[in-house]
C-alpha positions as CSV (number, residue, x, y, z in Angstrom):
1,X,-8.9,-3.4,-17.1
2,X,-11.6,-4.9,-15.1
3,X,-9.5,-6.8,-12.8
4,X,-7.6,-3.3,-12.4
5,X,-10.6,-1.4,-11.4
6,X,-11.6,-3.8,-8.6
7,X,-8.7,-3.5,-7.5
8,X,-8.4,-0.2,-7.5
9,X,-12.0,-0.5,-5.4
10,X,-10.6,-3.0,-2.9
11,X,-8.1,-0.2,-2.0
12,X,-10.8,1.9,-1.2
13,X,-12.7,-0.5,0.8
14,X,-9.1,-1.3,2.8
15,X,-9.1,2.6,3.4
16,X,-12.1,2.5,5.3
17,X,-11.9,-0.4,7.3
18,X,-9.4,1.6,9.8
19,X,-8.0,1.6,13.0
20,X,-7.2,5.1,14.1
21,X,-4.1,5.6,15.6
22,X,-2.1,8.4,16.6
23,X,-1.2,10.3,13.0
24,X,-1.6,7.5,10.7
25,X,-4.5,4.8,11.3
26,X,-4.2,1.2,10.6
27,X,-6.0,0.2,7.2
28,X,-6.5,-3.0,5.7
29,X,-4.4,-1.3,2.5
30,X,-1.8,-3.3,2.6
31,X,-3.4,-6.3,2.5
32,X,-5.1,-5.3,-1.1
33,X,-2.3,-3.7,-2.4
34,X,-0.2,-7.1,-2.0
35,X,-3.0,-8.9,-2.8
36,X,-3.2,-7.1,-6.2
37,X,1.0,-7.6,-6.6
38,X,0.4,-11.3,-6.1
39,X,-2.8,-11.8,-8.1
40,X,-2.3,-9.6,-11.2
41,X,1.2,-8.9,-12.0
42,X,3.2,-5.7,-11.6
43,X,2.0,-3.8,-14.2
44,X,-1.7,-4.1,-13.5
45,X,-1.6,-4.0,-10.1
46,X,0.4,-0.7,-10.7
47,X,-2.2,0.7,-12.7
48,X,-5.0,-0.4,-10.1
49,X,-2.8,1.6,-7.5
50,X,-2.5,4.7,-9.6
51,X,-6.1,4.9,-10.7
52,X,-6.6,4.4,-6.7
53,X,-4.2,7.5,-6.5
54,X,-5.3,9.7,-9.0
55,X,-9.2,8.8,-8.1
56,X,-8.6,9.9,-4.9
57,X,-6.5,13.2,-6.0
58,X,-9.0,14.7,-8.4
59,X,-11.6,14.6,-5.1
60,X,-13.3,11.2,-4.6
61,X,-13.3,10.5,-1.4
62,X,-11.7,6.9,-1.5
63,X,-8.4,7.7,1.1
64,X,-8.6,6.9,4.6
65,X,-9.5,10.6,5.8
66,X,-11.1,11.6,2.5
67,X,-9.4,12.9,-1.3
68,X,-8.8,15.7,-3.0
69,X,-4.9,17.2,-4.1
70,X,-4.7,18.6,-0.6
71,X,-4.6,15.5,0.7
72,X,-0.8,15.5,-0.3
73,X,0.1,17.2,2.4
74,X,-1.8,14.7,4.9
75,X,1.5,13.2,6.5
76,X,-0.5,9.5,5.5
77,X,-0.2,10.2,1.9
78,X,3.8,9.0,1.4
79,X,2.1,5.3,1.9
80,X,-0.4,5.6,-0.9
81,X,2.6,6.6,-2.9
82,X,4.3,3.9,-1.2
83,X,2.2,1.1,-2.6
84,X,3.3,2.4,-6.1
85,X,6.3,2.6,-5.6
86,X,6.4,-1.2,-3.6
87,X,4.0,-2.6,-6.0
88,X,6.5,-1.8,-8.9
89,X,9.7,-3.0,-6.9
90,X,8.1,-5.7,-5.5
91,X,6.7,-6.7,-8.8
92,X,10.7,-6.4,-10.1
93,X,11.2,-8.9,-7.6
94,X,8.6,-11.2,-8.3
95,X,8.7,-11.3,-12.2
96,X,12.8,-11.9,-11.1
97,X,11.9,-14.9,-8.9
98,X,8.8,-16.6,-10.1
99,X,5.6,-17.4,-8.7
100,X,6.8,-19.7,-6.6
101,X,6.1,-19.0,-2.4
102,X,9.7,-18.0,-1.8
103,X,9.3,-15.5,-4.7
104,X,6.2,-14.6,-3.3
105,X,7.3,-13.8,0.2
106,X,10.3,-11.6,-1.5
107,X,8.0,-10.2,-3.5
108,X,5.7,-9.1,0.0
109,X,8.7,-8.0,1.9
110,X,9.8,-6.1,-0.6
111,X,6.3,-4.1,-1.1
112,X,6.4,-3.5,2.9
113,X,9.9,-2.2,2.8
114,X,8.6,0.5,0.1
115,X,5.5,1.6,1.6
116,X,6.9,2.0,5.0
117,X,10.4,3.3,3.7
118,X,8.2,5.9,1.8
119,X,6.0,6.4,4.2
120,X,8.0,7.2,7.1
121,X,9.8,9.5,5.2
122,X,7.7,11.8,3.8
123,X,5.4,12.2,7.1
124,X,9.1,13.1,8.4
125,X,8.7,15.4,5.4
126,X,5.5,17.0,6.4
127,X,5.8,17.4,10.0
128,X,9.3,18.9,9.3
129,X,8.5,21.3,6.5
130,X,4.7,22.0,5.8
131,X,3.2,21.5,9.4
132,X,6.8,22.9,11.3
133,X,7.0,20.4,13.9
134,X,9.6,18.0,13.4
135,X,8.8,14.5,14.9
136,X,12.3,12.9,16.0
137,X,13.4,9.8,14.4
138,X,12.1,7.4,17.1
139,X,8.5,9.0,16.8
140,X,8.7,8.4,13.5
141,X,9.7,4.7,13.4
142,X,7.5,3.7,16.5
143,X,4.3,5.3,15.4
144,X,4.9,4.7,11.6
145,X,6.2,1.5,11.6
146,X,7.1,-0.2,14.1
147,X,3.3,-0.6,15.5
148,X,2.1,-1.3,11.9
149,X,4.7,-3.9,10.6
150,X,3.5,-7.1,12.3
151,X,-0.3,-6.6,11.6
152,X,0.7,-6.0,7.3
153,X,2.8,-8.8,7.7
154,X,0.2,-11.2,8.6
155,X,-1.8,-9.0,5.8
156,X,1.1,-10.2,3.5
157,X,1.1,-13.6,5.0
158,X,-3.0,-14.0,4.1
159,X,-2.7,-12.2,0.7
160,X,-0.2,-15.0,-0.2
161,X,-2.0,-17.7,1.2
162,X,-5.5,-16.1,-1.0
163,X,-3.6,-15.4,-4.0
164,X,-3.0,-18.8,-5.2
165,X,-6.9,-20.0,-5.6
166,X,-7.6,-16.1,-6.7
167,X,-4.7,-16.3,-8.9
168,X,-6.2,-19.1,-10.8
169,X,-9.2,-17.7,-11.3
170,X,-8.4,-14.4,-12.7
171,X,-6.3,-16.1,-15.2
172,X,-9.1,-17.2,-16.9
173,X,-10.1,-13.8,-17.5
């Protein structure tokens, strides 16, 4: 429970570390939440992203532009549920292919899908319904994706290459 508590911290920390940019800003997020995936399994790195979410729902300020239940209709708060949700699929993945790098790498792409699927989606959700100004589709994909993808994928690319030596020494505990 430990290991899922730091975790849960290092998803903070990557909150802060940010890059502002446009709607959504940059965080170092992704890289933690894959790093978690990698180094603790599906199940406890899904726990270490819902105490992350629920933390950050019942007011501590721990997501990029503060916390609170409110927050969930910041158009940035489909990717918090996105690491969930790719934390859980991607961990589908990776218990399915192994801990080898090729399961690994599914495993990553996989998590990025979900938390930019998710994400794009429901600030398309937002704008559309609680703010009343839909974005169109390119908007959408440019400034919620498209911008993002390469910079998490060398996030995913470094959490694979860390989670092998951090891997090992968690196992101990």
């Amino acid at each position: 429970m430990t290991l899922c508590a730091l975790f849960a911290a290092l998803f903070a920390v990557g909150a802060f570390i940010r890059i502002p940019f446009v709607s959504v800003s940059f965080t170092l997020q992704f890289l933690f939440t894959n790093l978690s995936l990698l180094v603790l399994g599906r199940n406890k790195a899904l726990v270490s992203s819902l105490l992350y979410t629920a933390t950050g729902l019942c007011g501590a300020p721990v997501f990029t532009l503060g916390g609170g239940f409110s927050y969930v209709f910041q158009p940035s708060f489909g990717y918090i549920l996105g690491f969930s949700l790719g934390i859980f699929l991607g961990g589908t993945a990776l218990n399915k292919t192994g801990q080898s790098l090729k399961g690994k790498i599914i495993a990553s792409s996989v998590n990025l899908l979900c938390v930019y699927a998710l994400g794009i989606a429901y600030t398309a959700f937002i704008y559309a319904i609680h703010l009343a100004t839909p974005r169109p589709l390119y908007e959408l994909l440019i400034y919620g994706g498209a911008v993002f993808i390469p910079v998490d994928a060398l996030c995913a690319v470094f959490s694979i290459v860390l989670s092998r030596r951090l891997r090992a020494i968690t196992e101990r505990f």
